[in-house]
FILO-952171 format. One record per residue (C-alpha): x, y, z; residue in one letter. Coordinates in steps of 0.25 Angstrom, whole numbers. Example, Ala and Ser with C-alpha at 12.3 -4.5 7.8 and 13.67 -1.06 7.14 Angstrom:
BEGIN
<rec><xx>49</xx><yy>-18</yy><zz>31</zz><r>A</r></rec>
<rec><xx>55</xx><yy>-4</yy><zz>29</zz><r>S</r></rec>
//
This chain:
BEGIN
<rec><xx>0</xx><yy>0</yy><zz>0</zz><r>X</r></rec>
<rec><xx>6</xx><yy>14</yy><zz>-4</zz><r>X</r></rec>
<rec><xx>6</xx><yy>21</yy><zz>10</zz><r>X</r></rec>
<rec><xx>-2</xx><yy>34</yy><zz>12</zz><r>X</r></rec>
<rec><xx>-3</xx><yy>45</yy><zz>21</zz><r>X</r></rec>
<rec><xx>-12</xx><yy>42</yy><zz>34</zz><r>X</r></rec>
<rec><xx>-10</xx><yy>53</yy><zz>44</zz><r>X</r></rec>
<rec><xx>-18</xx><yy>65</yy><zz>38</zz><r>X</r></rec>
<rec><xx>-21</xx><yy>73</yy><zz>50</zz><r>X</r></rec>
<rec><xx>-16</xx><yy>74</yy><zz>65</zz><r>X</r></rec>
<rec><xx>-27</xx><yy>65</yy><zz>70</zz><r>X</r></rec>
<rec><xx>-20</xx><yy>55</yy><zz>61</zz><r>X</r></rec>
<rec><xx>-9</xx><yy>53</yy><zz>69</zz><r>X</r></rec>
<rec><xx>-15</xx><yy>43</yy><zz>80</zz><r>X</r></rec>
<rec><xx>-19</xx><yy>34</yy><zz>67</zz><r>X</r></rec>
<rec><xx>-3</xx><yy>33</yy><zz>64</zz><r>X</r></rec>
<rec><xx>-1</xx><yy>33</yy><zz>80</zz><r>X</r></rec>
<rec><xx>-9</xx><yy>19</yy><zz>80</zz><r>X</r></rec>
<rec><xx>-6</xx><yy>14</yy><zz>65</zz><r>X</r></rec>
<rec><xx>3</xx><yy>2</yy><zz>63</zz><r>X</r></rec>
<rec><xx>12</xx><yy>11</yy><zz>54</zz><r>X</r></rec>
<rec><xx>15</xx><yy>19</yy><zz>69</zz><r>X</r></rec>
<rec><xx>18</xx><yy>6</yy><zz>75</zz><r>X</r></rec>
<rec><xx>28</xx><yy>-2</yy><zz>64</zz><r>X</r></rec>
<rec><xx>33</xx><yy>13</yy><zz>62</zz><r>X</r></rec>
<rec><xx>39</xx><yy>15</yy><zz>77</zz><r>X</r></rec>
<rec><xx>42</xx><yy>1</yy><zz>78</zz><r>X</r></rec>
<rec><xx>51</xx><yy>-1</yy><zz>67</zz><r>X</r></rec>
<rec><xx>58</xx><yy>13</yy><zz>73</zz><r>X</r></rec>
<rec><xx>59</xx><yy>7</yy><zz>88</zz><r>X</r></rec>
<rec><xx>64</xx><yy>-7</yy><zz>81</zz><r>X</r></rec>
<rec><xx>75</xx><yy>-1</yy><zz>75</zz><r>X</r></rec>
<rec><xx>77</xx><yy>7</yy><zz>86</zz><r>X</r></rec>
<rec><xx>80</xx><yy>-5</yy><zz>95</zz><r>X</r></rec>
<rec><xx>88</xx><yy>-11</yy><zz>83</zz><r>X</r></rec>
<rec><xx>99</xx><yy>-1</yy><zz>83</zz><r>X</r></rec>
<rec><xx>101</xx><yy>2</yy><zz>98</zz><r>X</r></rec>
<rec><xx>114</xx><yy>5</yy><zz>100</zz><r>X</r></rec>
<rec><xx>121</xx><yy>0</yy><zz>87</zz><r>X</r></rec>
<rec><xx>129</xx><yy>9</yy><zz>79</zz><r>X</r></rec>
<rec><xx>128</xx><yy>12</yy><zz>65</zz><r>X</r></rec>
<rec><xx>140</xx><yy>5</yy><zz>61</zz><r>X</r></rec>
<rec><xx>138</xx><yy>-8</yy><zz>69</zz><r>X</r></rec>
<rec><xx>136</xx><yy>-23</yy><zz>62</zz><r>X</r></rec>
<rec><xx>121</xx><yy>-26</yy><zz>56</zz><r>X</r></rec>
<rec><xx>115</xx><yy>-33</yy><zz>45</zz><r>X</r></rec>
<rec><xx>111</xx><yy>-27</yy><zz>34</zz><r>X</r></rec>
<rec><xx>102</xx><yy>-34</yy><zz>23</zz><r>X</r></rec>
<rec><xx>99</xx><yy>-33</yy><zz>9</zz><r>X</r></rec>
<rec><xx>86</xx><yy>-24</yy><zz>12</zz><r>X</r></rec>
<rec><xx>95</xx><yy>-16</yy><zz>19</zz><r>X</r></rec>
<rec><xx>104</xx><yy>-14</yy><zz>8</zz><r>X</r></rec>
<rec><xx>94</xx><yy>-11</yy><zz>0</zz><r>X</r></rec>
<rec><xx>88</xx><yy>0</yy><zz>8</zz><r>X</r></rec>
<rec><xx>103</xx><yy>5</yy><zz>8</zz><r>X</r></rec>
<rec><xx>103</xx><yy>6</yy><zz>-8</zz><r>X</r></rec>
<rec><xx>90</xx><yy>14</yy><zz>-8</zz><r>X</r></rec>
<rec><xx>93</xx><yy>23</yy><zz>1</zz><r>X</r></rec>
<rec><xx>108</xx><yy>24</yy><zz>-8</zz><r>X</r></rec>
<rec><xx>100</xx><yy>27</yy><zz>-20</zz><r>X</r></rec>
<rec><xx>91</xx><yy>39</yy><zz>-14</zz><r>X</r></rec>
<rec><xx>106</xx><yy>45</yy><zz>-10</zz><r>X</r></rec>
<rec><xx>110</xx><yy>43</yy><zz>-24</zz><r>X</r></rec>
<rec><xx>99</xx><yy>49</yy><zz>-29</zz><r>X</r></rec>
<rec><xx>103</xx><yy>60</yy><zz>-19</zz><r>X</r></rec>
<rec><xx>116</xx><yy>62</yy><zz>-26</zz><r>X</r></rec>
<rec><xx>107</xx><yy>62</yy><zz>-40</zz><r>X</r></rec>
<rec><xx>98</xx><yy>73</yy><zz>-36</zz><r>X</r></rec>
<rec><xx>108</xx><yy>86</yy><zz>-31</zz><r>X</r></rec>
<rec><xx>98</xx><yy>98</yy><zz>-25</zz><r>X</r></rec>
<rec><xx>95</xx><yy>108</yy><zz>-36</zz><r>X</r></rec>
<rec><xx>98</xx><yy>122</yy><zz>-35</zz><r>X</r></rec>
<rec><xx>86</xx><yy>130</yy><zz>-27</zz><r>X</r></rec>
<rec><xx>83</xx><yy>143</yy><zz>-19</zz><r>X</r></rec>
<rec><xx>80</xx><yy>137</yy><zz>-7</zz><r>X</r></rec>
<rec><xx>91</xx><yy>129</yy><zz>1</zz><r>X</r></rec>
<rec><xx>82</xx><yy>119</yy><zz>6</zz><r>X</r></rec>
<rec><xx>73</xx><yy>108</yy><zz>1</zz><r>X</r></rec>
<rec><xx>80</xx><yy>105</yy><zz>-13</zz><r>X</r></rec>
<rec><xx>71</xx><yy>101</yy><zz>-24</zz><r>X</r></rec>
<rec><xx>79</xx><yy>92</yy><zz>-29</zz><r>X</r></rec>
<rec><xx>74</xx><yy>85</yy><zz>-19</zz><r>X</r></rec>
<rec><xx>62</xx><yy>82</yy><zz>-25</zz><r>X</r></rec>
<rec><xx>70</xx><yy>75</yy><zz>-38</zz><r>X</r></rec>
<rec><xx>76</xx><yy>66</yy><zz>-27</zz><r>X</r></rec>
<rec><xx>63</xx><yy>62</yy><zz>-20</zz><r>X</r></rec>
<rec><xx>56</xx><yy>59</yy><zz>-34</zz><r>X</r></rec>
<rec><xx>66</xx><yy>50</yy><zz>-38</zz><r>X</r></rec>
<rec><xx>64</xx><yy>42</yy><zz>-24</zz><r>X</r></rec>
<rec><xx>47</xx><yy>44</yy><zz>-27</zz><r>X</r></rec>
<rec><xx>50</xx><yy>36</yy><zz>-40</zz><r>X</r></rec>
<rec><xx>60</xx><yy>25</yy><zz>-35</zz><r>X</r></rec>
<rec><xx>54</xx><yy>23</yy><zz>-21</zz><r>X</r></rec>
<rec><xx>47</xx><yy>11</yy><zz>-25</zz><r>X</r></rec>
<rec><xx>59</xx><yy>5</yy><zz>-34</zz><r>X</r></rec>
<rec><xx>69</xx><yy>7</yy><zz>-22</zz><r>X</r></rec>
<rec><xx>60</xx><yy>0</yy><zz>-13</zz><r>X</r></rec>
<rec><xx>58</xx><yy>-12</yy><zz>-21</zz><r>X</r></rec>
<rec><xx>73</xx><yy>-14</yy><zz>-22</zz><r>X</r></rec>
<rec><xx>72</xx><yy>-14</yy><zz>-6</zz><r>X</r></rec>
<rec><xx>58</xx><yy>-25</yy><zz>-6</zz><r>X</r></rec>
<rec><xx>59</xx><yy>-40</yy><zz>-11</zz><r>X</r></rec>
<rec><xx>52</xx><yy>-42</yy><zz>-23</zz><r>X</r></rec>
<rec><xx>41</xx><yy>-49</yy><zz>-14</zz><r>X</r></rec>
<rec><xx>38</xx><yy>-37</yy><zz>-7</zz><r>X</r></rec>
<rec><xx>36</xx><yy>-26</yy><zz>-19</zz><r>X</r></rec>
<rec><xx>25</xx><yy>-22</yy><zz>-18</zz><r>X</r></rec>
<rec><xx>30</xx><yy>-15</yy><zz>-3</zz><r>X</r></rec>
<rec><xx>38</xx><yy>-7</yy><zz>-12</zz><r>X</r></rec>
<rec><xx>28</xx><yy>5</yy><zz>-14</zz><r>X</r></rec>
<rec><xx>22</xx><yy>5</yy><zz>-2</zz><r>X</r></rec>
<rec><xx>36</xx><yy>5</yy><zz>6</zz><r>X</r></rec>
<rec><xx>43</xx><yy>15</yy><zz>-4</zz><r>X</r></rec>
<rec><xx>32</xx><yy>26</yy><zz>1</zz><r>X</r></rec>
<rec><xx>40</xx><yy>27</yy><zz>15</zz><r>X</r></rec>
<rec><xx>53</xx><yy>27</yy><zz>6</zz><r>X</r></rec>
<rec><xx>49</xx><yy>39</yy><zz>-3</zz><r>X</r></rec>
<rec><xx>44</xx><yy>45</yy><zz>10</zz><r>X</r></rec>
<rec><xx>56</xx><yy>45</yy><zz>18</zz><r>X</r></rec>
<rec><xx>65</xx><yy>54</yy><zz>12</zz><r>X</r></rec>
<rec><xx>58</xx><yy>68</yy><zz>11</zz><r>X</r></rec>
<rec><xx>48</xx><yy>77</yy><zz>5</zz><r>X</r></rec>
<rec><xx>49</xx><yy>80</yy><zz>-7</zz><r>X</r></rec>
<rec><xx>39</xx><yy>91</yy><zz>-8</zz><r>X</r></rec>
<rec><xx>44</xx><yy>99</yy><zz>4</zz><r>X</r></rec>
<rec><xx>59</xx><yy>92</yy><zz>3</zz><r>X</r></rec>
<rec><xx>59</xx><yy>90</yy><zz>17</zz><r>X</r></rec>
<rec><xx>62</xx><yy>78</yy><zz>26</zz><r>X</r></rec>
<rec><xx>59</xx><yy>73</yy><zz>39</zz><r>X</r></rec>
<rec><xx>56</xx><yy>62</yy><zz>51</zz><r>X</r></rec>
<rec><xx>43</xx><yy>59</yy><zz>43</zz><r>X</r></rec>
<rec><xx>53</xx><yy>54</yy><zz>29</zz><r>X</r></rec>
<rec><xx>61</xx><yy>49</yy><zz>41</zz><r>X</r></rec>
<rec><xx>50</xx><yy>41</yy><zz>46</zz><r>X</r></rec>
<rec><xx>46</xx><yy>36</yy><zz>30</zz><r>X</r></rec>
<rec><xx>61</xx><yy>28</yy><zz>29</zz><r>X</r></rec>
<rec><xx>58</xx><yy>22</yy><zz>42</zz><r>X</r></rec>
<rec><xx>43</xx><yy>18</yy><zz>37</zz><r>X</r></rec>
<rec><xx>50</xx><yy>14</yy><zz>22</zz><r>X</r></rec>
<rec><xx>60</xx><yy>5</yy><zz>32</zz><r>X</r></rec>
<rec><xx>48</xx><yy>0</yy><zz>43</zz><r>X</r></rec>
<rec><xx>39</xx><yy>-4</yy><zz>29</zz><r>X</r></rec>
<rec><xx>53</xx><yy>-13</yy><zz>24</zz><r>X</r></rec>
<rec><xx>51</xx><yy>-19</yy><zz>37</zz><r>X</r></rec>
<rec><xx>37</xx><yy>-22</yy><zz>37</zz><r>X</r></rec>
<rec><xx>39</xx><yy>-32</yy><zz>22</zz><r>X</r></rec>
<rec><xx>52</xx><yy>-37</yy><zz>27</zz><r>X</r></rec>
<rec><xx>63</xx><yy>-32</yy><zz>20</zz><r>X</r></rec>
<rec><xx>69</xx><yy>-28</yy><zz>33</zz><r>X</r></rec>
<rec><xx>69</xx><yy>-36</yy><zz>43</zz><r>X</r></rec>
<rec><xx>73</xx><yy>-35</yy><zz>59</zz><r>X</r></rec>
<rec><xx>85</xx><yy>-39</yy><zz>57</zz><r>X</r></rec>
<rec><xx>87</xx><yy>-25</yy><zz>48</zz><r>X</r></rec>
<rec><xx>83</xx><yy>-17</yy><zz>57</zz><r>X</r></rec>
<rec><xx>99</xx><yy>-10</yy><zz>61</zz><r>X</r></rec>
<rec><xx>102</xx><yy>-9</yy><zz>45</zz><r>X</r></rec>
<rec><xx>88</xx><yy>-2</yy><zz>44</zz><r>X</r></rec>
<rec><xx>93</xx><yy>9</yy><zz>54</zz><r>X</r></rec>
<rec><xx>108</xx><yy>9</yy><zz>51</zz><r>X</r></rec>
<rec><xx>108</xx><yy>7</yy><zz>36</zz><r>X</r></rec>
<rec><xx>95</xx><yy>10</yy><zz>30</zz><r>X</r></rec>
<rec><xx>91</xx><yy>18</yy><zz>40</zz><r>X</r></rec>
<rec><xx>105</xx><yy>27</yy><zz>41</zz><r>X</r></rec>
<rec><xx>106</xx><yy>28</yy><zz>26</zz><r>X</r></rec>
<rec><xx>92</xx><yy>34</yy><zz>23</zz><r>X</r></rec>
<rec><xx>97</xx><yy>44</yy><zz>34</zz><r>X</r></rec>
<rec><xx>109</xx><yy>49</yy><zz>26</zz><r>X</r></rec>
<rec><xx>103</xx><yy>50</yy><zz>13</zz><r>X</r></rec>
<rec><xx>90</xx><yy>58</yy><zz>20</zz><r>X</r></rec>
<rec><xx>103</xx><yy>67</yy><zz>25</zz><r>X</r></rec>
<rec><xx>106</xx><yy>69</yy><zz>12</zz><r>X</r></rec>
<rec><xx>93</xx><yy>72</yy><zz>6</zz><r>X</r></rec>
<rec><xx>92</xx><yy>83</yy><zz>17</zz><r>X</r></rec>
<rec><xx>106</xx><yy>87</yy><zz>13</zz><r>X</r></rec>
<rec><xx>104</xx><yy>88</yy><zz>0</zz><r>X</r></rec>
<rec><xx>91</xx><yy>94</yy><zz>-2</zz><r>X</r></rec>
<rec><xx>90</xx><yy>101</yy><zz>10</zz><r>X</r></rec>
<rec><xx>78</xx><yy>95</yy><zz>14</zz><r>X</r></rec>
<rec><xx>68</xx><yy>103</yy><zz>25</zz><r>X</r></rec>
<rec><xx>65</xx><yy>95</yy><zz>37</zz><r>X</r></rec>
<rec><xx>52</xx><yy>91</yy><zz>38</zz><r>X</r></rec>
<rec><xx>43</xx><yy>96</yy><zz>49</zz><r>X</r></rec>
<rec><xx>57</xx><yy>98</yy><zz>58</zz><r>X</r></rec>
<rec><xx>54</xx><yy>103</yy><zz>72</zz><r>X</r></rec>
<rec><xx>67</xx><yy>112</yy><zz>68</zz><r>X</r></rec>
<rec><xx>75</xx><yy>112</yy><zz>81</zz><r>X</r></rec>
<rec><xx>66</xx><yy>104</yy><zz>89</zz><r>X</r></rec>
<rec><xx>64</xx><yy>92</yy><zz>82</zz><r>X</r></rec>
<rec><xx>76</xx><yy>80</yy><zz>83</zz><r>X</r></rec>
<rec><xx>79</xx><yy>82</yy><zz>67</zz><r>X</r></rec>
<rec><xx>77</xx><yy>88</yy><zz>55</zz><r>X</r></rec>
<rec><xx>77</xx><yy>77</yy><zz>48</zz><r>X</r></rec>
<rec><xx>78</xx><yy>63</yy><zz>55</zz><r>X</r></rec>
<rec><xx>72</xx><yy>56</yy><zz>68</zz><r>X</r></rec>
<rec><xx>74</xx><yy>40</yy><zz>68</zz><r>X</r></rec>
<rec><xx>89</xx><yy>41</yy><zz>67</zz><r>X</r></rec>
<rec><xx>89</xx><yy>48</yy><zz>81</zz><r>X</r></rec>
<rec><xx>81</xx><yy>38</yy><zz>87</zz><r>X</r></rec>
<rec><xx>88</xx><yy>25</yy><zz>81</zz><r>X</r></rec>
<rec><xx>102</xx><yy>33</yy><zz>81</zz><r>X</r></rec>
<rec><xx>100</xx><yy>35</yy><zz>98</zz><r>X</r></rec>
<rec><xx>96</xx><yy>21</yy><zz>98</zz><r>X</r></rec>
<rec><xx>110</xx><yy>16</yy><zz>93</zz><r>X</r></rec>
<rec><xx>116</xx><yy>24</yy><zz>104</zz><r>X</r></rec>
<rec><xx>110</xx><yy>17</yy><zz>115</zz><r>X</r></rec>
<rec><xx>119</xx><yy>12</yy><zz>125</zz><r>X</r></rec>
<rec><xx>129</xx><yy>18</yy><zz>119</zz><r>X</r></rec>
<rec><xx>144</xx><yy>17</yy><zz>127</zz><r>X</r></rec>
<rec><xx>147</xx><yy>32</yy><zz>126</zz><r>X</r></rec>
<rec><xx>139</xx><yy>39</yy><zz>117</zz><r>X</r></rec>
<rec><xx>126</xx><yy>46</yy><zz>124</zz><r>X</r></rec>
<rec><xx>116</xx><yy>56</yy><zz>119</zz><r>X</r></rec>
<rec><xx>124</xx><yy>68</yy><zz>123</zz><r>X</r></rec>
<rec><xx>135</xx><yy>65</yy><zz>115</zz><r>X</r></rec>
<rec><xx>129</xx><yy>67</yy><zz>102</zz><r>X</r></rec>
<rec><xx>127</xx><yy>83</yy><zz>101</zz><r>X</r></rec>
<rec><xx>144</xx><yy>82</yy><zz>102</zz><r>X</r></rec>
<rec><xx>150</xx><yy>82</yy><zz>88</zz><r>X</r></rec>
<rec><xx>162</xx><yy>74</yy><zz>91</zz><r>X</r></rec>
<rec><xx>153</xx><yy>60</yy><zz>96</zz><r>X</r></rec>
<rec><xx>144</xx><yy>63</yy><zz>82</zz><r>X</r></rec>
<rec><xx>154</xx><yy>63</yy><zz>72</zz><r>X</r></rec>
<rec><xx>161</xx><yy>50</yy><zz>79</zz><r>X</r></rec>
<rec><xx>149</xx><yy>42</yy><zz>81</zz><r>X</r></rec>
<rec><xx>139</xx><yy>46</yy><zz>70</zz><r>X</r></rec>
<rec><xx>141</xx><yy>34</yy><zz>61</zz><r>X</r></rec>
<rec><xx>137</xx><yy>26</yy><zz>73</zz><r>X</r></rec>
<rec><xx>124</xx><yy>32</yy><zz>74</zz><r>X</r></rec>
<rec><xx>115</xx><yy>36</yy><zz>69</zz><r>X</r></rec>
<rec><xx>110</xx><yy>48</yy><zz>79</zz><r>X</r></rec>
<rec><xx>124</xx><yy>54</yy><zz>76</zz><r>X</r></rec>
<rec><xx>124</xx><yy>54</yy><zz>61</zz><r>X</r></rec>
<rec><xx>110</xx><yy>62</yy><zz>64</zz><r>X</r></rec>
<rec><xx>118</xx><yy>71</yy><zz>73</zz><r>X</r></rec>
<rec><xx>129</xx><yy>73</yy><zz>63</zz><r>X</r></rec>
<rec><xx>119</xx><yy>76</yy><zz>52</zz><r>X</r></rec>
<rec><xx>113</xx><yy>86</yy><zz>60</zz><r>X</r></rec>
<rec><xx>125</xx><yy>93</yy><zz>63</zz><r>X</r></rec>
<rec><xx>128</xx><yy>92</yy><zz>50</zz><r>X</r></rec>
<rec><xx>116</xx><yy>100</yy><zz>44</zz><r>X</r></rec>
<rec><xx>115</xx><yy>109</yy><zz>58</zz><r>X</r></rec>
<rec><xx>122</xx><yy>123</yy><zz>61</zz><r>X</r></rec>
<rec><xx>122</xx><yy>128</yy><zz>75</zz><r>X</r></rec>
<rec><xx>123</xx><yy>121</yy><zz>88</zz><r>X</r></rec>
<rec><xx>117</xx><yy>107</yy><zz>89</zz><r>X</r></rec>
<rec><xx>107</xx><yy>111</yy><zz>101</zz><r>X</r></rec>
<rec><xx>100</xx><yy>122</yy><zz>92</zz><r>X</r></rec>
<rec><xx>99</xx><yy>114</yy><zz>80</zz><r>X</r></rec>
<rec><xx>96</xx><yy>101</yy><zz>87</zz><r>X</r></rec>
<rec><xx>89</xx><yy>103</yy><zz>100</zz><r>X</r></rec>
<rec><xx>81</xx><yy>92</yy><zz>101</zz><r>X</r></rec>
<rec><xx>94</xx><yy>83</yy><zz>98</zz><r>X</r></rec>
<rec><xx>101</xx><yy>92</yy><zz>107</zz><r>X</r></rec>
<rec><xx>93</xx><yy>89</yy><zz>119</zz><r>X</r></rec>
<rec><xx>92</xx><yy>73</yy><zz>115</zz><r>X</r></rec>
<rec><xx>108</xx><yy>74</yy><zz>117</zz><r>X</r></rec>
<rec><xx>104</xx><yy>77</yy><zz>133</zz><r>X</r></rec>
<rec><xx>96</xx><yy>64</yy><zz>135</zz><r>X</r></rec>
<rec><xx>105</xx><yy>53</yy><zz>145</zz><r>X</r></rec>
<rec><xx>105</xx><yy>40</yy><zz>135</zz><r>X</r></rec>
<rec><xx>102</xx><yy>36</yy><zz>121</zz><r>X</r></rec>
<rec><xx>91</xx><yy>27</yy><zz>123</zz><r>X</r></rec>
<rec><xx>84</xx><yy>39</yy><zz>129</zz><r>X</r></rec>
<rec><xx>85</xx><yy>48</yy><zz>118</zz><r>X</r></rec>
<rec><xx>80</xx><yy>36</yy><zz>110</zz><r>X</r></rec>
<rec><xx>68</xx><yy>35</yy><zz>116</zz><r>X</r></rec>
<rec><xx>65</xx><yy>51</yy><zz>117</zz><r>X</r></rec>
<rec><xx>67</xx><yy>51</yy><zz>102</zz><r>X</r></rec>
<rec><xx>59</xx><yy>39</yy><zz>100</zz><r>X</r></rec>
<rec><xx>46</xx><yy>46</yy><zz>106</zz><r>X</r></rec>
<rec><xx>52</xx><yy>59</yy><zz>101</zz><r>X</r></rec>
<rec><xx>52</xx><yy>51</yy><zz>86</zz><r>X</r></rec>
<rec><xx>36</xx><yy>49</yy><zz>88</zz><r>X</r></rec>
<rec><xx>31</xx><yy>61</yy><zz>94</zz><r>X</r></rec>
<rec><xx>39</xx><yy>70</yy><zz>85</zz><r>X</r></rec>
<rec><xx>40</xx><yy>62</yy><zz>71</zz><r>X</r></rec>
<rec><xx>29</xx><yy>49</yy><zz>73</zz><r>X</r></rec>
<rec><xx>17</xx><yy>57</yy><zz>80</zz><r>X</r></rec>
<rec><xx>19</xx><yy>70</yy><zz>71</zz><r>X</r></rec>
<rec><xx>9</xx><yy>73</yy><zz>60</zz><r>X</r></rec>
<rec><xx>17</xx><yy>81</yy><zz>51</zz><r>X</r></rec>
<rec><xx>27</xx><yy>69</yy><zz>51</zz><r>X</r></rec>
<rec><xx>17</xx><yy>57</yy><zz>51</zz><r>X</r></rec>
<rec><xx>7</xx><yy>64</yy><zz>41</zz><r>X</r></rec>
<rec><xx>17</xx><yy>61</yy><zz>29</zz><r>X</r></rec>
<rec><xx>17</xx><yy>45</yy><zz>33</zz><r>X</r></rec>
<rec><xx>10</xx><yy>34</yy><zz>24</zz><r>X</r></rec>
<rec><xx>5</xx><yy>21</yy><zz>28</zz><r>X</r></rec>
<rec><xx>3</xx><yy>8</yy><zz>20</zz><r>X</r></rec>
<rec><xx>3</xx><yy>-5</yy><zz>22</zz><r>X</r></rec>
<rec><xx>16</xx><yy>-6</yy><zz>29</zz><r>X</r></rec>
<rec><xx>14</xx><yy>5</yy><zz>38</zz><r>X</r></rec>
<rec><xx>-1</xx><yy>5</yy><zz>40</zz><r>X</r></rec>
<rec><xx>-9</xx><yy>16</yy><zz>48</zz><r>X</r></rec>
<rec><xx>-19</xx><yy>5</yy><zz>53</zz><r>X</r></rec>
<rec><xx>-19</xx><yy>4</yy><zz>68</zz><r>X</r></rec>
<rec><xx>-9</xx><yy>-5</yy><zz>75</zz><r>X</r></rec>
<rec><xx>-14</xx><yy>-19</yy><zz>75</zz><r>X</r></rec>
<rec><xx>-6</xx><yy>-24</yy><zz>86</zz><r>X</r></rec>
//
């Protein structure tokens, strides 16, 4: 079934609240959650064909990156060529997918190659946000559900596939200079990401010396960042970011004051659904189908 927006109005949102979609959704986030607590980026996992070819996708969206340089415009920000880009993903979405899905499972492919074209901007506004964020882990969740990933995936989801998609929506952000969408500016966590937060502060729990007030110091970052995954979103930050880091990232800031990791883990996890899941002008640009239905929860 080709998914469609559900969540129309604010009254809505207590249908998504209950739906199954809801449920598989956080689920599949708290899953891998527990999955990569306190493994580094670099450590030993298995990494299956699936995998590998959710890798080459993701390598031929940067390619067409290199393909597609922004054009020459008055404003700085939201490059059109933008626009060329996404259209080439809106025609080939369903073709990558397939090279993902065995041939017994096709007919997925349109259906799960929705949350794959909705996961990397908008190409009216060319803005991007938790939201798109939120479509790649859906596109991820729905693999999941037909089997081509499988429990035994679930470190390579967040490490490989999961990591890659992050650096070439960097780039995308980079290159186009994409608008945030609906950022709380200085108050929300990100412009841009959220997940990464939550499953980069679950890899340093229990870590021998490394505890949340450690990453606002430059040094710690720029030695430990391909470790994890919260620092390389610290690094980006800094990268893109002028001016002292408790102006430009307050919330982050005050996070770098709580005692342990698995406490900030658990203040982003209810910070992730009360800011991103229970918002409506985040979760009115969701769809549902089969795979991620707005039924009610059965169980």
């Amino acid at each position: 079934m080709i998914p469609k927006k559900e969540i129309n109005v604010v009254s809505d949102m207590a249908k998504w609240k209950r739906s199954q979609a809801y449920a598989d959704y956080m689920g599949f986030i708290l899953t891998l959650n527990e999955g990569v607590r306190g493994k580094k980026l670099t450590c030993e996992y298995k990494v299956s064909e699936p995998i590998e070819k959710l890798v080459a996708l993701l390598n031929t969206l940067d390619r067409w990156i290199d393909e597609t340089p922004p054009v020459d415009q008055p404003s700085r920000f939201g490059n059109k060529a933008f626009r060329t880009w996404y259209a080439k993903l809106d025609q080939e979405a369903e073709k990558l997918v397939a090279t993902v899905i065995p041939k017994h499972l096709a007919d997925a492919a349109p259906e799960v190659a929705v949350y794959l074209k909705e996961s990397v901007g908008n190409s009216t506004r060319i803005d991007y946000g938790t939201g798109h964020e939120a479509a790649f882990a859906a596109f991820l969740c729905c693999l999941c559900k037909i089997g081509v990933l499988r429990v035994d995936d679930q470190m390579a989801i967040v490490f490989k596939v999961f990591n890659r998609y992050l650096e070439v929506m960097r780039k995308l952000q980079k290159t186009y200079r994409m608008e945030p969408a609906g950022s709380q500016g200085v108050w929300g966590l990100d412009d841009f990401q959220f997940l990464p937060f939550i499953w980069g502060s679950s890899q340093l729990i229990d870590h021998p010396s490394l505890e949340p007030r450690h990453f606002v110091d430059e040094k710690v970052v720029n030695e430990n960042h391909k470790d994890f995954m919260f620092l390389e979103c610290i690094l980006f930050i800094t990268e893109m970011k002028t001016g002292p880091f408790a102006e430009h990232s307050n919330q982050l800031w005050n996070i770098s004051a709580v005692p342990s990791w698995s406490k900030v883990n658990q203040g982003l996890i209810r910070m992730y659904k009360a800011e991103c899941l229970e918002k409506f002008p985040v979760i009115q640009h969701f769809k549902f189908g089969s795979l991620l239905p707005i039924q009610p929860v059965t169980s």
